[in-house]
C-alpha positions as a LaTeX table, in Angstrom:
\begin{tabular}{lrrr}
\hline
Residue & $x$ (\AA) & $y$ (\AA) & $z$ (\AA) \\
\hline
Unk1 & 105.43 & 117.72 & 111.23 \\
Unk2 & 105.30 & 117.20 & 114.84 \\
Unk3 & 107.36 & 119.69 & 117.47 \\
Unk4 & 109.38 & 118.18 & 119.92 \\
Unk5 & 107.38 & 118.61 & 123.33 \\
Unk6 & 107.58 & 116.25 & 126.61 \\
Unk7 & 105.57 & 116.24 & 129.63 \\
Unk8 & 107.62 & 115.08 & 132.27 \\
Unk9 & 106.62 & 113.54 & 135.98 \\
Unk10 & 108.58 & 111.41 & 138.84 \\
Unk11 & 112.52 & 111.37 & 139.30 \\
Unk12 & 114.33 & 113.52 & 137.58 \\
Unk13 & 115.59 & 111.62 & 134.52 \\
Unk14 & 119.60 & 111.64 & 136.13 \\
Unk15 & 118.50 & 110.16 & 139.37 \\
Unk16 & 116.26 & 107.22 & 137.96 \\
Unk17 & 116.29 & 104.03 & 138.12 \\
Unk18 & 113.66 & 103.31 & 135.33 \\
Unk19 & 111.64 & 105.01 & 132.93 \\
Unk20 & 108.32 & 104.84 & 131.58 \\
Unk21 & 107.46 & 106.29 & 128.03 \\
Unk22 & 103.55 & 107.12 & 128.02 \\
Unk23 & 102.26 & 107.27 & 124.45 \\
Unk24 & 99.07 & 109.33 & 124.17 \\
Unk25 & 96.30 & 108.23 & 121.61 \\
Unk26 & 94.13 & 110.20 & 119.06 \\
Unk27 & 92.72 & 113.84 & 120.30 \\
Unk28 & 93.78 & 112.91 & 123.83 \\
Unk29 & 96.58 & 115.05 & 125.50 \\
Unk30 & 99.75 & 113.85 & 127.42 \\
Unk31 & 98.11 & 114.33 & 131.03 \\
Unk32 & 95.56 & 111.21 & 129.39 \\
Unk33 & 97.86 & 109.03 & 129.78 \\
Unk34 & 100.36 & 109.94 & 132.55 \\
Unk35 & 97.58 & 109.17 & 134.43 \\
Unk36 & 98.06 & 105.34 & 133.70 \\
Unk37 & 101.27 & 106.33 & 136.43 \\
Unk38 & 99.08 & 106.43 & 139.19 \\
Unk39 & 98.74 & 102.84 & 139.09 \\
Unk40 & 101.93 & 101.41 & 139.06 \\
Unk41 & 105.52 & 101.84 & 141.42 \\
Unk42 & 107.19 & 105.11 & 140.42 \\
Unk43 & 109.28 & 106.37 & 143.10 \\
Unk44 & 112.04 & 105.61 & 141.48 \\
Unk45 & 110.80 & 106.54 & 137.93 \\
Unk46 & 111.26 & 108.71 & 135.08 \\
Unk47 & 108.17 & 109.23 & 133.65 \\
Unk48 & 107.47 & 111.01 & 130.18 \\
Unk49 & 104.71 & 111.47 & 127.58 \\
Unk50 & 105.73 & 112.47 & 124.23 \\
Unk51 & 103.08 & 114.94 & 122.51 \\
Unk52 & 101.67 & 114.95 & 119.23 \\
Unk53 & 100.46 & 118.41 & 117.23 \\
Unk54 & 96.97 & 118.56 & 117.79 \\
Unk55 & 97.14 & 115.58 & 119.69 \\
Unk56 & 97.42 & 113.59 & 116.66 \\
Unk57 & 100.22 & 111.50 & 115.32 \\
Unk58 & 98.82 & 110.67 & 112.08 \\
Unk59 & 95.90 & 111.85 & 110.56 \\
Unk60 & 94.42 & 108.78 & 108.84 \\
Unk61 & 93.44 & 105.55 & 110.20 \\
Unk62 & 96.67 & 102.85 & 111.10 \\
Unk63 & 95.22 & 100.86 & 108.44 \\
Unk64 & 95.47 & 103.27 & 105.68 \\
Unk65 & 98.75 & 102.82 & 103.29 \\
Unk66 & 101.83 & 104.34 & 105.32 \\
Unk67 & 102.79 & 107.15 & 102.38 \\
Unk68 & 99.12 & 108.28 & 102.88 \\
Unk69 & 99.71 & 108.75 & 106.74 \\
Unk70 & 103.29 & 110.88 & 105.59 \\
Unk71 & 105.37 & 112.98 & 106.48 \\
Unk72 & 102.95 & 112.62 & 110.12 \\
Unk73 & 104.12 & 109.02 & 110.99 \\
Unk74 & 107.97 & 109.64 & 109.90 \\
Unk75 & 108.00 & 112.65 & 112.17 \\
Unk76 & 106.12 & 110.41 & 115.03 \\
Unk77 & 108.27 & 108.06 & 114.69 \\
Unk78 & 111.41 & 109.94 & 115.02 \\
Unk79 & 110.32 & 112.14 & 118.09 \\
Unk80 & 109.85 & 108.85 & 119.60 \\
Unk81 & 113.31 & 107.40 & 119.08 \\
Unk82 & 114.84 & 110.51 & 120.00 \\
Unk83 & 112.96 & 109.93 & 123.67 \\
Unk84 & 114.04 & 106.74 & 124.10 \\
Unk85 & 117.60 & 107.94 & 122.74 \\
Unk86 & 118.06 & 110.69 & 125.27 \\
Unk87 & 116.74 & 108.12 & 128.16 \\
Unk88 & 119.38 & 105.42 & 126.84 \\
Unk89 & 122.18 & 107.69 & 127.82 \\
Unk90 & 121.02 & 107.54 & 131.89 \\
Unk91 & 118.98 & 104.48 & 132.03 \\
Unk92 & 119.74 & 101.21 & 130.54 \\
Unk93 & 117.11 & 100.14 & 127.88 \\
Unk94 & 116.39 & 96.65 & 129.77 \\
Unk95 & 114.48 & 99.33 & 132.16 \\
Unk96 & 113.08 & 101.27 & 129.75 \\
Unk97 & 109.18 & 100.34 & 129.50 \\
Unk98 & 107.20 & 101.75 & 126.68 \\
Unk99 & 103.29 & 101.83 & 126.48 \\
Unk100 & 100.74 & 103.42 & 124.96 \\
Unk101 & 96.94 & 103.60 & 123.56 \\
Unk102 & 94.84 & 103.52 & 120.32 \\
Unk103 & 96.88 & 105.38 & 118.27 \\
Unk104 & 99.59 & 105.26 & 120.60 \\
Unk105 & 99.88 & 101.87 & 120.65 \\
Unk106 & 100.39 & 101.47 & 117.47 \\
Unk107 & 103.04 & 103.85 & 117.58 \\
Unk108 & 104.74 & 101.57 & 120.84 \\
Unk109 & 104.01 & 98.51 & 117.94 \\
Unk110 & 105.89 & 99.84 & 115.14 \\
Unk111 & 108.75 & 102.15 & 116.91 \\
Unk112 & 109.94 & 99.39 & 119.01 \\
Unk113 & 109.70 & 96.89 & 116.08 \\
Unk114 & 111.58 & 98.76 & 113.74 \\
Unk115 & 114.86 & 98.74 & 116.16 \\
Unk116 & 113.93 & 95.84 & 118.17 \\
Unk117 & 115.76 & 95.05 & 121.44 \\
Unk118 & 115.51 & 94.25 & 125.14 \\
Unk119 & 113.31 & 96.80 & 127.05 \\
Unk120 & 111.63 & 96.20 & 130.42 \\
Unk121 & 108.34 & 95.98 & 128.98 \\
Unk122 & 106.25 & 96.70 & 126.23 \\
Unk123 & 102.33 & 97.28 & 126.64 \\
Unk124 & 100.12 & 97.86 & 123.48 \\
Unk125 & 96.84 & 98.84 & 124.92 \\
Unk126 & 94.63 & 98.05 & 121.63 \\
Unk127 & 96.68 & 98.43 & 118.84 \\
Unk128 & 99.01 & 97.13 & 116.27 \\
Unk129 & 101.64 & 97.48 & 113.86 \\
Unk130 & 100.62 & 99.84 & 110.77 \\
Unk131 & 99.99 & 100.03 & 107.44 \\
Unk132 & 97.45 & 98.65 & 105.13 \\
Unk133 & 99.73 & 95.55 & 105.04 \\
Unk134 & 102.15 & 94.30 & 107.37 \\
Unk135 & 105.82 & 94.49 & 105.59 \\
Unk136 & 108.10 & 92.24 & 107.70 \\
Unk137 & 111.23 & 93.90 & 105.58 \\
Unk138 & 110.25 & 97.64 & 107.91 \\
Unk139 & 111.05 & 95.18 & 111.25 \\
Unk140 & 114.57 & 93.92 & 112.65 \\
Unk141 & 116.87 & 92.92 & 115.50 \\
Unk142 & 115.78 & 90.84 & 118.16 \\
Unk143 & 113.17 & 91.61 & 121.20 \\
Unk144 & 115.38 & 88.84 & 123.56 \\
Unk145 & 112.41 & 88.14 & 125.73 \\
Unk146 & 111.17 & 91.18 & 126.14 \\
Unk147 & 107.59 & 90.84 & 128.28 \\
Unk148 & 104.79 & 92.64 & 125.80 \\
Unk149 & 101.29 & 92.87 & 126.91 \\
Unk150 & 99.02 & 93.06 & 123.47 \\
Unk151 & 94.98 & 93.92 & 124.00 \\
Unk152 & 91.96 & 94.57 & 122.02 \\
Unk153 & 88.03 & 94.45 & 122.69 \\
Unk154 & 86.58 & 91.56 & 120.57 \\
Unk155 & 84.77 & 93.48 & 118.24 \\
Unk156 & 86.83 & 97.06 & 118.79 \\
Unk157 & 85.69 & 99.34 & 116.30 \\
Unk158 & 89.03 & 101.31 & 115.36 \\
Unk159 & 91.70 & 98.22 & 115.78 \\
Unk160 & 90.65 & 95.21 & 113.94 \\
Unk161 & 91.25 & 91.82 & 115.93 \\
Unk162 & 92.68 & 90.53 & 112.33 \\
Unk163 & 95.74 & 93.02 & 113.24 \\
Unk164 & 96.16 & 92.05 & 116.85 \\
Unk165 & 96.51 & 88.61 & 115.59 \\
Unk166 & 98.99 & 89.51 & 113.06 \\
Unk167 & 101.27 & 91.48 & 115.43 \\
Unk168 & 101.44 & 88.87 & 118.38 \\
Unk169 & 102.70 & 86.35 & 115.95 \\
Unk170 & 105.18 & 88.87 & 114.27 \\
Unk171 & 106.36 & 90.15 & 117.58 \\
Unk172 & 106.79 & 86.44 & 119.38 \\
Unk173 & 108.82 & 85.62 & 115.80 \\
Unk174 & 111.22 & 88.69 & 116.80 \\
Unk175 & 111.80 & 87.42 & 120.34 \\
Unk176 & 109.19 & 88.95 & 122.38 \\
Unk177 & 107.13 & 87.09 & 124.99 \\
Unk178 & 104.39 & 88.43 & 124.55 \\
Unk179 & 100.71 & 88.08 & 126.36 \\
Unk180 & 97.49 & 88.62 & 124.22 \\
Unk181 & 94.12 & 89.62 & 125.77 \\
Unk182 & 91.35 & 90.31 & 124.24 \\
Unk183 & 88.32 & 91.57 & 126.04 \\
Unk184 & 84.76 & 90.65 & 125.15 \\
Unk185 & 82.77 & 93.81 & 124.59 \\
Unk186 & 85.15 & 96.08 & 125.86 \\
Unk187 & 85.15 & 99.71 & 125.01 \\
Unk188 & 87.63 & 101.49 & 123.06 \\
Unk189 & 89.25 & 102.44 & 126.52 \\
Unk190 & 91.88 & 101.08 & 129.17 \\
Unk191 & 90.32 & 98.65 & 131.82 \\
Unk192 & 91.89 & 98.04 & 135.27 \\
Unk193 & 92.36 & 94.44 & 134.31 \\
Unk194 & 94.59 & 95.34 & 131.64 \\
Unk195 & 96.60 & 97.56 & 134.02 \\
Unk196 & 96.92 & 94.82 & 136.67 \\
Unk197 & 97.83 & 92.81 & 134.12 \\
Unk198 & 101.15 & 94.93 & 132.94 \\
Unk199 & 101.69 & 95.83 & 136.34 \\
Unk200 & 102.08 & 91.42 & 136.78 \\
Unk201 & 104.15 & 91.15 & 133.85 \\
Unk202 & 106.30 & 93.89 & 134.05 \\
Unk203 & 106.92 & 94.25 & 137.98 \\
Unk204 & 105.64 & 97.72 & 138.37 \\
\hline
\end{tabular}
């Protein structure tokens, strides 16, 4: 079971005007990814990276059946609502952008789809929603338009493009507007053309 920890950086939560939740991937700790904050507008942001134990939110693949990834992904799951709980009470959730990597991003996937609703952006930096099937009864509400930036490499060798696929069209079905890219012979990393991209999209 995962401990609540935070890393914190920019404006003080009660003086922001956004927020922007950084969600780590696999073996990779919290400073990983707040460095994505370097590249986009955050004077007047909140920004916070949730932490896994062991920097690990679940200990099996995304792909493996959820009750095999358990009590791990429950306990991700809630730490992660409980974030973007305690932001909702300063910061409306139309400025609330949520992004994350690898493991991460599947996390950003499936947290946001499970409650869906308007947030400034979404970006799923290769990844997808989990499970060794998709069950559309685990998703509800409505994303209203929400801008979501999806990628993958073409042939990535932890996210399968079959799963990107499957989450654009389940996400555009719940309201999102979302932007695929996929990225021949990428890396399993973060390019700059994906971060220019969500900075476009999002208006960071």
């Amino acid at each position: 079971m995962h401990e609540y920890k935070i890393t914190e950086r920019g404006v003080p939560l009660d003086k922001a005007e956004k927020a922007i939740i950084l969600i780590h991937g696999r073996g990779a700790p919290p400073e990983d990814i707040l460095s994505l904050a370097d590249f986009f507008e955050t004077q007047k942001s909140y920004i916070v990276a949730p932490e896994a134990t062991h920097y690990v939110w679940y200990p099996l693949s995304f792909l493996a059946p959820r009750d095999q990834n358990q009590p791990w992904l429950d306990s991700a799951l809630e730490n992660i609502n409980r974030l973007i709980n305690d932001i909702q009470k300063h910061i409306t959730t139309e400025n609330i952008f949520i992004m994350g990597f690898s493991q991460g991003a599947c996390l950003t996937a499936e947290v946001t789809s499970r409650n869906a609703q308007k947030y400034g952006g979404i970006a799923i930096f290769t990844g997808g929603l989990i499970g060794a099937e998709i069950d559309s009864k685990n998703y509800e509400g409505n994303f209203d338009g929400t801008p979501v930036y999806l990628s993958n490499g073409d042939n990535d060798p932890h996210i399968p493009l079959k799963r990107t696929e499957d989450t654009f069209e389940i996400l555009g079905q719940m309201g999102a507007k979302v932007t695929k890219e996929i990225l021949h012979g990428r890396p399993h990393t973060i390019q700059m053309q994906e971060i220019d991209k969500v900075k476009q999209l999002f208006g960071l």
